[in-house]
C-alpha positions in Angstrom: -39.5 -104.1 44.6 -37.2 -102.6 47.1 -39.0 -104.8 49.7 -38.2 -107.9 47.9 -34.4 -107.1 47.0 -33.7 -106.1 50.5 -31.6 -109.4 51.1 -28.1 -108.9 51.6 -25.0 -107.4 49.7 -21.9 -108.5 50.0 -19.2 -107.2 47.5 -15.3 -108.0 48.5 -12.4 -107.4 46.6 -9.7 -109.2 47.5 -5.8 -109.9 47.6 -3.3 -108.5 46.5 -1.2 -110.7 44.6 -2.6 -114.4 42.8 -3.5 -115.1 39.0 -3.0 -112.1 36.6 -6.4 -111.3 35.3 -7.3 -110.2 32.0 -9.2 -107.7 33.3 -11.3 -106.9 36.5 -14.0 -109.4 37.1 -17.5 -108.8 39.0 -19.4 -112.1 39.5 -22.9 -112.1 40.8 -23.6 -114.9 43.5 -27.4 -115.8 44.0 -27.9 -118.3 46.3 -30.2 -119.5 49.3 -29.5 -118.1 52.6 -32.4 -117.9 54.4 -35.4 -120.6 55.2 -35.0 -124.4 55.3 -32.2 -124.4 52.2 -30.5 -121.8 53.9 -27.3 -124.3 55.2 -27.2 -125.5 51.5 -26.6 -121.9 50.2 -24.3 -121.0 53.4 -22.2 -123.6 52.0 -21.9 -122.4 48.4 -21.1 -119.4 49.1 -18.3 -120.0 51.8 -16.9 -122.6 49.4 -16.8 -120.1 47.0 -15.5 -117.2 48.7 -12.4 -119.9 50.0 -11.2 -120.2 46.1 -11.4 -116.4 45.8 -9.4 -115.7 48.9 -7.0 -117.7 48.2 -6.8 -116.6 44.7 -5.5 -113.3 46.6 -6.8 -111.5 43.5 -7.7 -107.7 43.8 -9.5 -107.8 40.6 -12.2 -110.1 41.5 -16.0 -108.8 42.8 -18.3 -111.2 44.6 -21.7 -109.6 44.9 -24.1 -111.8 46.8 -27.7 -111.8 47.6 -29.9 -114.0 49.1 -32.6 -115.5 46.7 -34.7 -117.1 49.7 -35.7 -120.4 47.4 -38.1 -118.1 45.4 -37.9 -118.4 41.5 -39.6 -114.7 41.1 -37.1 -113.2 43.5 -33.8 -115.2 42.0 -35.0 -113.7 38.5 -35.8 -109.6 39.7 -31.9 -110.5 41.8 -30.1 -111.8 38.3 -31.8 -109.0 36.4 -30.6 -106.4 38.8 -27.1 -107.9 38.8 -26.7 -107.9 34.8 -28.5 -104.3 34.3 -27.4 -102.7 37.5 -24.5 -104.0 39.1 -23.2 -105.5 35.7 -21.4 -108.3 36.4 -19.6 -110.6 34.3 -20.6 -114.5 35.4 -24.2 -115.7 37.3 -23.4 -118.4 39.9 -24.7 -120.2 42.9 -28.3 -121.0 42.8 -28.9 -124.4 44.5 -32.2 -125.4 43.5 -32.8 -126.4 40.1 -36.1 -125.0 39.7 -34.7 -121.8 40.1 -32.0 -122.0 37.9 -34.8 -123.0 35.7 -35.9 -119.8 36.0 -32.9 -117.9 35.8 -30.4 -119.2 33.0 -32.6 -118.4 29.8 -33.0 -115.1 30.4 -29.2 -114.5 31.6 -27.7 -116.1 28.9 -29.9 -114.5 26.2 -28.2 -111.5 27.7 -25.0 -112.7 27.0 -23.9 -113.3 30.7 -22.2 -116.9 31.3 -23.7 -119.0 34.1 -21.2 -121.2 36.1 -23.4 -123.5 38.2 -22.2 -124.7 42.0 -24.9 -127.1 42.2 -28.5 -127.2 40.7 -28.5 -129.0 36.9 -31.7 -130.0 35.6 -32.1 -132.6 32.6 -33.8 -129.5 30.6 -30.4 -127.7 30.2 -27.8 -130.7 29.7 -29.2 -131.8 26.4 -31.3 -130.0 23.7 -31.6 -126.7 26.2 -27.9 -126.6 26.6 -26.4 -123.1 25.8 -22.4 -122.4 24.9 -22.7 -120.0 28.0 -24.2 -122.1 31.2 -21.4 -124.7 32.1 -21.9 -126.8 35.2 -19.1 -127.4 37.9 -21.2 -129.6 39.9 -22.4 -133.2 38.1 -25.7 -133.5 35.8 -28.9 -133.7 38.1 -29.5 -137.4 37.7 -25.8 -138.6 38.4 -25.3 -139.4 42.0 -28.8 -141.2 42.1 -28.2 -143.0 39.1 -25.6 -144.5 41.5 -27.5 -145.6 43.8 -29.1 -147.4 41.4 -26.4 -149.1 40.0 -26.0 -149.9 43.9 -29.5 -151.1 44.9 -29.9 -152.6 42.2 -26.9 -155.5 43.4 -28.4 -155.1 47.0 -32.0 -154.9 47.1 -34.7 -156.7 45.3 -38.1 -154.1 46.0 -37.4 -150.3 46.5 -39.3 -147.5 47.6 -38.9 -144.2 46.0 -39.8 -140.7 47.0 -38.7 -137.1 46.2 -40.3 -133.6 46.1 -42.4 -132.4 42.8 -39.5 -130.2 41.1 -37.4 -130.4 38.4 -34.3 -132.3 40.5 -36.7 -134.3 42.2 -38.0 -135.8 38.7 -34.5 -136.3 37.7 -33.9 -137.8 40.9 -36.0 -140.5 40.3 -35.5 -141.0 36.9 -31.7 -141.0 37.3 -32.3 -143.6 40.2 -34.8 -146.2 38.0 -32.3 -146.1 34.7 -30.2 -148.3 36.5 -31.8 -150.1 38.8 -34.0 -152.9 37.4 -35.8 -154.3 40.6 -39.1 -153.7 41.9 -40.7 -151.1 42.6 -43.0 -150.6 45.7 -43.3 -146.9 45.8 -42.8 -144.0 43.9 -44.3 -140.9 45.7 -43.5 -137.5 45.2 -43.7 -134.8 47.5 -44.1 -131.3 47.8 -41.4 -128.9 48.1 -40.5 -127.5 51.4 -42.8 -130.8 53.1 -41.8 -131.1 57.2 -44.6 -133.7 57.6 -43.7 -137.0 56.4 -46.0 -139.2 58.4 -48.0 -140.2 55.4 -45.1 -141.3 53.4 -43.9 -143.3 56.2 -46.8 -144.7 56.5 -46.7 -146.1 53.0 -43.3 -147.7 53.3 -43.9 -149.5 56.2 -46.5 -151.5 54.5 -45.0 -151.2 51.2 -42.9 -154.6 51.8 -39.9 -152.6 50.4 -36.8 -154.3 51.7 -35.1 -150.4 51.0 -35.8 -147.3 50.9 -34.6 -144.8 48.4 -34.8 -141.0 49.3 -34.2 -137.7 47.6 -35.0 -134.8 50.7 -32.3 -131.8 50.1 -32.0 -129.6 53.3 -34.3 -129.6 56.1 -36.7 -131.8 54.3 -33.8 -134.7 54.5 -33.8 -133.3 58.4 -37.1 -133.6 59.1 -37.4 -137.3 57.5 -35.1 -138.8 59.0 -36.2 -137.4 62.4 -39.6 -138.6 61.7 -38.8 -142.0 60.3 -36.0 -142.7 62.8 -39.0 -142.2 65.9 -41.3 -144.4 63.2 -39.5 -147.4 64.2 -39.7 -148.6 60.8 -36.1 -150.7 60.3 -36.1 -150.5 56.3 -32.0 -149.7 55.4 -32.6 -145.7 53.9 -30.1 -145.1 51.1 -30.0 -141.7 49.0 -27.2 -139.4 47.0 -24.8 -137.4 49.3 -27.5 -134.9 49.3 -29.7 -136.6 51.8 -26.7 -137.0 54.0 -24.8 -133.9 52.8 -22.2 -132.2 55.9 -24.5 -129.3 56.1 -27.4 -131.6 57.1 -25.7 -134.3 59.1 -25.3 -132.4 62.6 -29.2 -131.6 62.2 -30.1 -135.2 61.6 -28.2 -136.7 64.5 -26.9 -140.7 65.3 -30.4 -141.3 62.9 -28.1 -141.1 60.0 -25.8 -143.3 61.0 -24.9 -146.1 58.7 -27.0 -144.5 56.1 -25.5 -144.9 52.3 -25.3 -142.4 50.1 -23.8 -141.6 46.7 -21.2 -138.8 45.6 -18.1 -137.7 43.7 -16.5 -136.4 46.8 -16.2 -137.1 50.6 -13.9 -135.5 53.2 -11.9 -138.2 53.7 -10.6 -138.7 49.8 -6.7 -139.5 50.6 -5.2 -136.8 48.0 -3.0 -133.8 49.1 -5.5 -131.6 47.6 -8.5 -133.2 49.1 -6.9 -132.8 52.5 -5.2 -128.9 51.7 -9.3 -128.1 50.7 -10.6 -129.9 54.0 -8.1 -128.3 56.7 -8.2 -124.7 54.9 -12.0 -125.4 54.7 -12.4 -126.1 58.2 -9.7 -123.3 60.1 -11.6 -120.7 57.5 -15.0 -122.2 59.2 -14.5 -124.8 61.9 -16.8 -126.9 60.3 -16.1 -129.8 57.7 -17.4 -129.0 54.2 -20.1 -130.2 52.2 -20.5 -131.9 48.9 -22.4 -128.1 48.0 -18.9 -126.7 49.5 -16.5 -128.3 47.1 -18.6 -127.5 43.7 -19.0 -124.2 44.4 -15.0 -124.1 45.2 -14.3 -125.7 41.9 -16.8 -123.6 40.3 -14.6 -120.5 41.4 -11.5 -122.3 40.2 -13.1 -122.3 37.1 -13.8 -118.8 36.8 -10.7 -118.3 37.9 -8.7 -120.3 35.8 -10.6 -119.0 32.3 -10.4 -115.2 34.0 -6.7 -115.4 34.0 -6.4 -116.2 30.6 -9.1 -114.5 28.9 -11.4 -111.2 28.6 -14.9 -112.4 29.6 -15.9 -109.6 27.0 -14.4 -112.4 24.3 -17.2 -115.0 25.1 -15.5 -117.5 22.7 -12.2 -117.3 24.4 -13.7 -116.9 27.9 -15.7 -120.6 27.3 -13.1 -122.0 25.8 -10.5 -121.4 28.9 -13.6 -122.7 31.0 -14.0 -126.4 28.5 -10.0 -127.0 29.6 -11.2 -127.2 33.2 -7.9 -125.8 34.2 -7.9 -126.6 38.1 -6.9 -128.9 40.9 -9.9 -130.3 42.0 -10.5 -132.0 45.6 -12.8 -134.3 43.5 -9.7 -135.8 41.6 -10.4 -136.0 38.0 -12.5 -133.6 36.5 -13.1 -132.6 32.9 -16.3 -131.4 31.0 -18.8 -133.1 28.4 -19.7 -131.8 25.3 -22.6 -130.5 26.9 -20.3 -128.4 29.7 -21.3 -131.1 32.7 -18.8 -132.8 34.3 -17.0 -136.0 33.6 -16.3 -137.8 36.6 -16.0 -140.6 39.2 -18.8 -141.5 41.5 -18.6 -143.1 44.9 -20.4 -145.0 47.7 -19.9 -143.7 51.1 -21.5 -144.2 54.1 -22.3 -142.1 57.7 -20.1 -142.7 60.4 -18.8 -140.7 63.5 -15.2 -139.7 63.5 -13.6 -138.5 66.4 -17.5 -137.2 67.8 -18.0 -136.2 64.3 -20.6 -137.6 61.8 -19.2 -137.3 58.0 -19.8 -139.7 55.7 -16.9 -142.3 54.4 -15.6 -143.7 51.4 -16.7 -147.0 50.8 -16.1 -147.8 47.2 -16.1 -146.4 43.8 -19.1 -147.1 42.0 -19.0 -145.3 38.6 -15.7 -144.1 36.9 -15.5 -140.7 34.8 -19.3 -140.9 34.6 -20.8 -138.4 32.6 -24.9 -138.1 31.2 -28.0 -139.5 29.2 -28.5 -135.9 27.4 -25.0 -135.0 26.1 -25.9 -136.9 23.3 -28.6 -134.3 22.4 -26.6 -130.8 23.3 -25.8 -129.4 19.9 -23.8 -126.3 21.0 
């Protein structure tokens, strides 16, 4: 056990002056920092810990360990957090098959989980709980866009994903709005580096694009692989497949590359461009899609901290359903299932100033929310 929880622990209290809390706040942070996912989990976390600093509050404690994209370990990590360290909030998992793992038995506990990112189909509609709220969208959002795009661009598609909970809802989210035809679906296994098979299979496919789902260095290793293929299909995806954290690995192979998101580094709004700069001189880096949801997720903690005891679950969730905050994103506001309501946009990989980020190129869906709030009864 001691072996397997030796991952890293970071508690900070911070500030000195900032919201007025109810009361003292410890929030347990599990998230991946080590492995292929690990740049998706740096990226939480720092976007995270900006909204805490800047909160300048001395009453907040960010314990964070490093859940190395295992299910068992996340669990033995969020039971150790709620029975030993006893904090108040779960956040940060990435992956949605661990937060599979994690949110039933943290919430039967009575602990609220605030996600930054993962936000499987399972837990938006009849498995939704009045205590796990998601800051970040509803799994199959941002590839529901895309399909809403491809399906006014491209007539035969090719679809592929890995074999886990966001990868199926990947897929689906993709095929409920796009109508054409299919000439693949494959998917993948988790953690795959070797994609000359798949490639394979779209080149003589006859797909005229290609759809892809490949979070972290399986995005990296994909488009390394299919860039050196030769294969001259147009490669679309959500913003995770082009993502900040993922873009430098990836190189000029991304560019041009469309994606879908509900946030992009060059939104023109003051708070878009105070998150971006204070981002950036905190990190000197730009942030990432994973960046800016775990920020608001903080905000949200925040925001419901400041007004309520997290001891008074009733009055801690409801502070959380106002979504209180000033969100890069623009508008923001929850479901009636606790997943956000909100725009969605195209964007596309360019290279600014040496840089590649993606761009804005239009907006595709407006306050978008999900197929399963209908069935949340909380």
């Amino acid at each position: 056990m001691k072996k397997m929880l030796a991952a890293a622990t970071m508690a900070l209290s911070l500030g000195a002056s900032g919201l007025a809390m109810a009361e003292p706040l410890k929030i347990g942070m599990i998230t991946t920092l080590s492995g292929g996912g690990a740049g998706l989990g740096v990226d939480t976390r720092d976007g995270f810990m900006l909204a805490i600093k800047q909160s300048g509050n001395k009453d907040i404690t960010v314990v964070t360990e490093d859940d190395a994209q295992k299910p068992e370990l996340a669990v033995q990590i969020a039971d150790k957090m709620i029975q030993s360290d006893q904090v108040d909030v779960l956040t940060g998992i990435v992956w949605s098959n661990l937060l599979m793992a994690v949110v039933p038995g943290a919430v039967a506990q009575g602990k609220f989980y605030v996600s930054t990112n993962a936000a499987p189909a399972a837990l938006a509609g009849q498995g939704c709980n009045k205590l796990y709220f998601n800051a970040a969208y509803q799994n199959d959002n941002l590839h529901e866009a895309m399909g809403e795009y491809a399906a006014k661009t491209y007539k035969k598609m090719f679809i592929l994903a890995p074999n886990y909970p966001a990868g199926k809802d990947s897929l689906t989210g993709f095929k409920r709005y796009y109508k054409g035809e299919l000439a693949g679906e494959v998917y993948t296994k988790v953690g795959q580096t070797d994609y000359a098979a798949e490639i394979a299979q779209m080149r003589a496919s006859g797909a005229d694009g290609i759809f892809v789902f490949l979070p972290g260095g399986m995005g990296i290793s994909f488009m390394k692989q299919f860039a050196q293929s030769g294969v001259k299909i147009p490669v679309m995806g959500p913003g995770f497949s082009f993502s900040q954290d993922v873009l430098p690995a990836i190189g000029d192979a991304a560019l041009g590359a469309k994606a879908s998101g509900q946030w992009a580094p060059d939104f023109d709004t003051d708070v878009s461009k105070k998150f971006v700069a204070d981002f950036q001189k905190e990190y000197n880096r730009l942030p990432s899609i994973y960046a800016v949801q775990a920020y608001d997720a903080a905000q949200l903690i925040l925001s419901a901290a400041g007004k309520a005891s997290v001891k008074d679950a009733d009055a801690f969730r409801n502070e959380l359903l106002k979504a209180d905050i000033q969100s890069p994103r623009g508008n923001f506001k929850f479901n009636t299932n606790q997943h956000p309501i909100q725009d969605i946009y195209l964007t596309e990989v360019v290279k600014k100033d040496g840089v590649l980020t993606n761009k804005t190129v239009e907006k595709i869906f407006t306050d978008h929310g999900d197929a399963y709030a209908k069935d949340c009864k909380i």
